[in-house]
C-alpha positions as CSV (number, residue, x, y, z in Angstrom):
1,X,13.2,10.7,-2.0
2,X,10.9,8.1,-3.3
3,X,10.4,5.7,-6.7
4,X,7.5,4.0,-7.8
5,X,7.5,0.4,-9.9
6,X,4.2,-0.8,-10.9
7,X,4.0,-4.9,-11.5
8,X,0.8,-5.7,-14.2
9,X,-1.8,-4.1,-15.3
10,X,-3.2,-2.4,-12.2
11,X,0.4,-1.5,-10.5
12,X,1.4,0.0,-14.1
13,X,-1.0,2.3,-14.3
14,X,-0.8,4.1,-10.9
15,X,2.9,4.2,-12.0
16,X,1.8,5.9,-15.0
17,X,-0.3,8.4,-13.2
18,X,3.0,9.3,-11.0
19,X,5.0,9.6,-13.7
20,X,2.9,12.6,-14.9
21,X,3.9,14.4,-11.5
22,X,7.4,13.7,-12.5
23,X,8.1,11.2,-10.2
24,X,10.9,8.2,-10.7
25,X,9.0,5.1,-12.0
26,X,9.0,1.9,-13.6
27,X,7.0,-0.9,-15.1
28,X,7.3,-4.6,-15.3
29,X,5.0,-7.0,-17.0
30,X,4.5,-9.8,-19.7
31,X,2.5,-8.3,-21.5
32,X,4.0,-5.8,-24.7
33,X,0.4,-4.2,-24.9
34,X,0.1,-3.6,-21.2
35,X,3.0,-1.7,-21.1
36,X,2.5,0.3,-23.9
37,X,-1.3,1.7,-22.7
38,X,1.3,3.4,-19.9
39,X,2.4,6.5,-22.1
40,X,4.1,8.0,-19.6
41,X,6.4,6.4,-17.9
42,X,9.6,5.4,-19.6
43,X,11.1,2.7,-17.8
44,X,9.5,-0.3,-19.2
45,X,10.3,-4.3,-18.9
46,X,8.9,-6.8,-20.6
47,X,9.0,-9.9,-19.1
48,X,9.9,-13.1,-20.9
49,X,7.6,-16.8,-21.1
50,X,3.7,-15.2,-22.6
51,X,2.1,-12.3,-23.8
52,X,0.4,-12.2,-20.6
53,X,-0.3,-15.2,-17.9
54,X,-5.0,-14.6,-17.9
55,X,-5.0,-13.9,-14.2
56,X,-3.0,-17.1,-13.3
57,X,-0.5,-16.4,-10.8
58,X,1.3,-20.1,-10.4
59,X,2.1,-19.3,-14.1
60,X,3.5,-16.2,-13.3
61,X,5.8,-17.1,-10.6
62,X,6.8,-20.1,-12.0
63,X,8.1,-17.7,-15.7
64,X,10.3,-15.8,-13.2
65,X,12.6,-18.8,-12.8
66,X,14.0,-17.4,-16.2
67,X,13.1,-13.6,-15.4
68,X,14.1,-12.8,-12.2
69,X,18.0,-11.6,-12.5
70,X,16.3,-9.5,-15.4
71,X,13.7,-7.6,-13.2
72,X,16.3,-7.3,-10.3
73,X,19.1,-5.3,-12.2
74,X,16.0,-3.6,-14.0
75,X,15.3,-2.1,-11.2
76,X,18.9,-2.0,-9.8
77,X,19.9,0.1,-12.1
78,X,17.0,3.0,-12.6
79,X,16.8,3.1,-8.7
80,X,20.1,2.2,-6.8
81,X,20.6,6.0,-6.2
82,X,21.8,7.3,-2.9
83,X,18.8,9.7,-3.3
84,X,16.3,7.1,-3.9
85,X,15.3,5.9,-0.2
86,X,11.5,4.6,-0.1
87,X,10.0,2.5,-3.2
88,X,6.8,1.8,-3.4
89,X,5.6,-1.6,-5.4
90,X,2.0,-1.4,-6.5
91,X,0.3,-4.1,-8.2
92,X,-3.3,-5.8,-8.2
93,X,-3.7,-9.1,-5.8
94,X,-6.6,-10.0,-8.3
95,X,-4.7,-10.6,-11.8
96,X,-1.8,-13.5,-12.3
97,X,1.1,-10.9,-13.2
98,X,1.3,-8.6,-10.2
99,X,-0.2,-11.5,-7.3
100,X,2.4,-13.8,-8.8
101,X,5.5,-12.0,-8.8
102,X,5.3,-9.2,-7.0
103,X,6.4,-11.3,-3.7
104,X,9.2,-12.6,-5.6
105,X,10.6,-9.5,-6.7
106,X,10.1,-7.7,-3.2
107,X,12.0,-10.1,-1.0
108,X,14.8,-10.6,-3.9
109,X,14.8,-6.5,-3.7
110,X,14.9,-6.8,-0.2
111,X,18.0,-9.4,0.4
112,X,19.8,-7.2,-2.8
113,X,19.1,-3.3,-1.9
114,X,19.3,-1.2,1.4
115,X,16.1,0.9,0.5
116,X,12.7,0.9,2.1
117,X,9.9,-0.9,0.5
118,X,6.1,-0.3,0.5
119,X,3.9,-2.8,-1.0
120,X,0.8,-1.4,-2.0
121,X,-1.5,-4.3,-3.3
122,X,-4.7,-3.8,-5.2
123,X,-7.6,-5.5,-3.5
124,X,-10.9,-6.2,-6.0
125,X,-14.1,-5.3,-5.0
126,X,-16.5,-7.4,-4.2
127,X,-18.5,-7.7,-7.5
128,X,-15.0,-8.8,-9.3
129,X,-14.7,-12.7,-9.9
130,X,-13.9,-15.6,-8.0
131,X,-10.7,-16.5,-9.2
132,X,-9.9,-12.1,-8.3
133,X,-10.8,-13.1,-4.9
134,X,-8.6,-16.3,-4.5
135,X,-5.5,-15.1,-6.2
136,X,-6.2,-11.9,-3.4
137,X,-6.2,-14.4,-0.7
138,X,-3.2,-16.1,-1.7
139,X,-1.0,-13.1,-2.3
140,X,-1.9,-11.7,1.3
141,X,-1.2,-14.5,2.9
142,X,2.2,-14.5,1.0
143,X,3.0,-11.1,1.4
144,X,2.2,-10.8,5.1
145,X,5.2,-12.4,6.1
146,X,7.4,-10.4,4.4
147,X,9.8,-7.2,6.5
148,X,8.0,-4.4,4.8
149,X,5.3,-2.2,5.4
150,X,1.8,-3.2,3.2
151,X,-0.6,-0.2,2.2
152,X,-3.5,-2.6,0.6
153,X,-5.7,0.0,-1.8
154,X,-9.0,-1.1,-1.5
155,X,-11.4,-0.9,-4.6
156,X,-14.5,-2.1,-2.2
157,X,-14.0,1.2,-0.1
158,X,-14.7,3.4,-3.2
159,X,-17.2,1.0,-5.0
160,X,-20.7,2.0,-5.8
161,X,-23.1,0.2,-7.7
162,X,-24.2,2.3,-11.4
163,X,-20.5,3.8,-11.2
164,X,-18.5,2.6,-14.2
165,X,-14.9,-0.1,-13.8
166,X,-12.6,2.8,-15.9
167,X,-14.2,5.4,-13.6
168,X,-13.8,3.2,-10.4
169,X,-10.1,2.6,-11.4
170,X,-9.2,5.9,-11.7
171,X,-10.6,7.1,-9.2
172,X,-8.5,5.0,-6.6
173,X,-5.6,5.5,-8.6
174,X,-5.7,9.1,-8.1
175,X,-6.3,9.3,-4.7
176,X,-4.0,6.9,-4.0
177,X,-1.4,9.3,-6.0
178,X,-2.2,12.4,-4.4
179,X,-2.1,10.7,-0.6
180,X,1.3,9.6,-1.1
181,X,3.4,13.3,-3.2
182,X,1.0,15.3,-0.7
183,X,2.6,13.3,2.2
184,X,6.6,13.6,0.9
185,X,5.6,17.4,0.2
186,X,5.6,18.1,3.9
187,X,9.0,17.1,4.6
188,X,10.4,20.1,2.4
189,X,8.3,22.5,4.2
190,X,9.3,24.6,7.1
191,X,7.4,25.8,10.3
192,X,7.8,27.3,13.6
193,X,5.2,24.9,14.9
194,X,7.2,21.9,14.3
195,X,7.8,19.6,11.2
196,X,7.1,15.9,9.9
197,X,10.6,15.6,8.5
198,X,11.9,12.8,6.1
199,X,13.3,10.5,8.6
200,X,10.2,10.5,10.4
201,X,8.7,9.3,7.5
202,X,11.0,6.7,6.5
203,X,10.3,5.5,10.2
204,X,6.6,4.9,9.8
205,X,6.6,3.1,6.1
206,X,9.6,0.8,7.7
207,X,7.2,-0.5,10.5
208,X,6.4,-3.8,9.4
209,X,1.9,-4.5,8.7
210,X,-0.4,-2.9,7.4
211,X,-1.0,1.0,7.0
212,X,-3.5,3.4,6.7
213,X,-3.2,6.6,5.1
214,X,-6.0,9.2,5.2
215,X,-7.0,13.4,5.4
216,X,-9.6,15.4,6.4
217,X,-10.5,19.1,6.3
218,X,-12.0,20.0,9.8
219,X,-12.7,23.6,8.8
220,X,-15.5,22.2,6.4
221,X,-17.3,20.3,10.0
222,X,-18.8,23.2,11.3
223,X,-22.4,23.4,9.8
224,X,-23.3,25.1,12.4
225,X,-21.9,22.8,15.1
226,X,-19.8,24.4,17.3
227,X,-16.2,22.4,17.0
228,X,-15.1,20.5,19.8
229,X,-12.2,18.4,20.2
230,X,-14.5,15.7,20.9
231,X,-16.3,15.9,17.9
232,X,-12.9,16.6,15.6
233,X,-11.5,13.4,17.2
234,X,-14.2,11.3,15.7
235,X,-14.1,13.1,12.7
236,X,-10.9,11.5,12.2
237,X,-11.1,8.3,13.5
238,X,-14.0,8.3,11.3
239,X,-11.9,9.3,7.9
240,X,-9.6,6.1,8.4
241,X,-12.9,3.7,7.5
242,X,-13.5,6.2,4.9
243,X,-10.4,6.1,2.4
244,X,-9.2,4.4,-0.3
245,X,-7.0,2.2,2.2
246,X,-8.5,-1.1,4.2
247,X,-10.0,0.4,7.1
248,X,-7.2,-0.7,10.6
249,X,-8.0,-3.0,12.7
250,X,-8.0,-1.5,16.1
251,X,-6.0,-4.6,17.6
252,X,-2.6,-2.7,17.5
253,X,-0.9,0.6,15.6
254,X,2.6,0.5,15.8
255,X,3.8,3.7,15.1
256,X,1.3,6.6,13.6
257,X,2.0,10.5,12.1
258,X,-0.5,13.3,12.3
259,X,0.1,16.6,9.7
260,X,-2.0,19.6,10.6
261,X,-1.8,22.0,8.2
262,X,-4.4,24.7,9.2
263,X,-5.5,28.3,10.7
264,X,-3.6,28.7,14.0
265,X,-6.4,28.9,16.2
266,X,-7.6,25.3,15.3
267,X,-4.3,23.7,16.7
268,X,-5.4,23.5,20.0
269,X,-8.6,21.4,18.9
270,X,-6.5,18.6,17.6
271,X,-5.5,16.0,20.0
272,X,-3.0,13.2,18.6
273,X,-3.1,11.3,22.3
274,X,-7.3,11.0,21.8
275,X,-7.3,10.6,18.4
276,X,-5.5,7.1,18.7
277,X,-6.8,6.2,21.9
278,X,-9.8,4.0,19.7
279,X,-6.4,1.6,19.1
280,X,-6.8,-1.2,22.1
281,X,-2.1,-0.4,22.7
282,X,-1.2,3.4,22.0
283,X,1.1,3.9,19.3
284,X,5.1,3.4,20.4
285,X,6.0,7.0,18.3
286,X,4.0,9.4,17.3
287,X,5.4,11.8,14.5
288,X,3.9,14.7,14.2
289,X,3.7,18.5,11.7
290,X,2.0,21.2,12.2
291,X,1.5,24.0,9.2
292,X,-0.7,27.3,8.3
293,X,-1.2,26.6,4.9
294,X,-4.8,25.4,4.3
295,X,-7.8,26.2,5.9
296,X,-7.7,22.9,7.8
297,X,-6.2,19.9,7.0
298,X,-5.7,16.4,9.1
299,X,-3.7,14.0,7.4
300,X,-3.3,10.7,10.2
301,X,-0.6,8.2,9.0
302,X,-1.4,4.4,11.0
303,X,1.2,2.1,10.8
304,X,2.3,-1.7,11.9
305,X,-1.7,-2.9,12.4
306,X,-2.7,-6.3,11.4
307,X,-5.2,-6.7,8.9
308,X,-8.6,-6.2,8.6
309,X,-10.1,-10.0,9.7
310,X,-14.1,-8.6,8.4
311,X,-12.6,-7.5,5.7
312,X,-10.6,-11.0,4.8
313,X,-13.5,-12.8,6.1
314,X,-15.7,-11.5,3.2
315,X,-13.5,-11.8,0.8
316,X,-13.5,-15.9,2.0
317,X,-17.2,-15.9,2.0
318,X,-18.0,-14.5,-1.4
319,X,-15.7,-17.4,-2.7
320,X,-17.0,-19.9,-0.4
321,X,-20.4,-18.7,-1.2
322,X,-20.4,-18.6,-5.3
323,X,-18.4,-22.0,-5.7
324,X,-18.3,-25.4,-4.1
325,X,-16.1,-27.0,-6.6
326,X,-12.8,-25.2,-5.2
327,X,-13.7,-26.1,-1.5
328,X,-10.4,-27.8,-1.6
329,X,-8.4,-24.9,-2.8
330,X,-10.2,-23.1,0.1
331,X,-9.0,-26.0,2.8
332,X,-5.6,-25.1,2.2
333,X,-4.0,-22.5,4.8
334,X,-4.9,-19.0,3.0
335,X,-5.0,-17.1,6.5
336,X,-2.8,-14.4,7.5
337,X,-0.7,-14.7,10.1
338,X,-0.6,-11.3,11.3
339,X,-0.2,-12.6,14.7
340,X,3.7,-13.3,13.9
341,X,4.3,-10.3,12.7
342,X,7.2,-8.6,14.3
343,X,7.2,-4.4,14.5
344,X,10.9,-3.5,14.7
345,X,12.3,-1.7,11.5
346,X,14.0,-3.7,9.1
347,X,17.8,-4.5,10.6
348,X,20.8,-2.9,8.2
349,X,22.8,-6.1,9.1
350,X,20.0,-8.8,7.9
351,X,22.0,-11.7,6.7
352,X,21.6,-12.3,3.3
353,X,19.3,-15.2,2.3
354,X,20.6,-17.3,-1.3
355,X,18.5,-16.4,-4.5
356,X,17.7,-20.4,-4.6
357,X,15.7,-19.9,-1.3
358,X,13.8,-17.6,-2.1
359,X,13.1,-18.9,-6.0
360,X,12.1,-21.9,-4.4
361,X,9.9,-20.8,-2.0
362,X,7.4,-19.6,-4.4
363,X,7.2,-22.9,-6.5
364,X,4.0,-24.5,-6.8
């Protein structure tokens, strides 16, 4: 049902880690060394121009001039499979490869393929350098307007001072991982209670924003207190500030999925209509599973939000803050406009825009 392709360093090597779960991927990068620290995954393109760009994105887009019809039937031909529906493209907004291609290749994929994309950008912590933080900026803003849905894995929500970058890294990397196969694994189960099938997923990663994937076990809340829905419900709403993902901004949710997959007798304690109500509009759809296979397990699925405007703000600020000589580089319209964003699902009959356009658009 679903691909991965990893752009750059930090994109690769989630790829990598899905890979090892057998899953479809691919890598693209200009750097030979990059791509060979990813041992198992065996679709691999190396890009032409450097041996790497040293984090700086301009370069990077501007090499794809003479890369791009490369990387498109690269990708074209490992993943043009009827059976190949949702592909996700990871990549770091920090570095130069991923930030400065990965919008290039996602709306050429998009005008080229009828598949479902999910970017899933890499945002650095806050300890990670100035130029990290900029390059992050620029590539949000870029990506924002494009039809897809955006899962932005956020190092800052895992960070903690003492712990090492290599255990940081993987860390995210596997949760991320798990989140995603442990979500596709429930559209091949069956239940009498109802299922989360495939289309329904489809539906939610084709809402257009930002997302927000995240699980809890409510049979582990108990300590003693007695469960209430009440208290499950902010449990919840709790877990989505407290995942790998940007925590939502409670604006808007477009469309969201619940997956129960528990002991009967804690159904009725789970409340999908409360559990969103936090969101200032109720979700349009609300897809929902419910399975006895765990003890007690909530995954919540929030789709279509804007992003996080504290969490852009900082990463502004710690720029702002640690360098006055690129306050002109900051004057320049970084924002988001998240405001524009438009919810429907991507239209089959979108016309077609010319490779020129879009090439162009990118130029610096």
């Amino acid at each position: 049902m679903f691909a991965c392709i990893g752009i750059g360093q930090g994109g690769s090597m989630i790829c990598d880690k899905f890979a090892e779960y057998g899953i479809p991927t691919a890598i693209i990068n200009y750097s030979q060394s990059d791509l060979s620290a990813c041992v198992h995954v065996e679709n691999k393109l190396l890009l032409q121009g450097s041996e790497g760009v040293g984090r700086d994105r301009s370069l990077a887009a501007e090499q794809m001039s003479n890369n791009y019809e490369t990387a498109i039937s690269f990708i074209k031909e490992h993943f043009s499979q009827p059976s190949t529906e949702l592909i996700f493209i990871i990549f770091s907004t920090g570095g130069g490869t991923g930030s400065g291609i990965t919008p290039i290749i996602s709306e050429l994929l998009m005008n080229e393929m009828d598949k479902t994309l999910v970017l899933c950008p890499i945002i650095p912590d806050t300890t990670e350098s100035i130029n990290s933080q900029l390059n992050s900026l620029n590539t949000l803003a870029e990506i924002s307007n494009l039809e897809c849905a955006i899962a932005p894995i956020d190092n800052q929500n895992v960070f903690t001072l003492g712990i090492g970058k290599n255990q940081l890294y993987n860390a995210v990397n596997s949760k991320f991982v798990h989140s995603i196969i442990s979500l596709i694994e429930y559209t091949e189960r069956n239940t009498a209670f109802g299922n989360i099938d495939r289309n329904d997923i489809l539906r939610l990663f084709e809402t257009k924003g930002f997302l927000n994937i995240s699980h809890i076990d409510i049979s582990n809340l108990s300590n003693g207190v007695s469960l209430e829905p009440s208290y499950i419900n902010k449990a919840i709403q709790e877990s989505w500030s407290n995942n790998i993902f940007t925590s939502p901004c409670f604006d808007q949710v477009i469309r969201t999925g619940l997956i129960f997959d528990g002991q009967e007798s804690l159904m009725s304690l789970i409340q999908p209509k409360e559990i969103f109500s936090s969101f200032t509009t109720q979700p349009l759809d609300v897809f929902e599973g419910w399975y006895t296979g765990e003890k007690g397990k909530v995954f919540t699925i929030l789709t279509g939000m804007k992003f996080n405007p504290t969490r852009l703000q900082q990463i502004k600020d710690i720029v702002e803050s640690q360098s006055q000589s690129i306050q002109n580089v900051l004057s320049a319209d970084v924002s988001i406009p998240v405001s524009t964003i438009s919810f429907q699902t991507k239209s089959k009959t979108q016309k077609k825009k010319s490779l020129s356009d879009i090439l162009n658009k990118y130029k610096k």
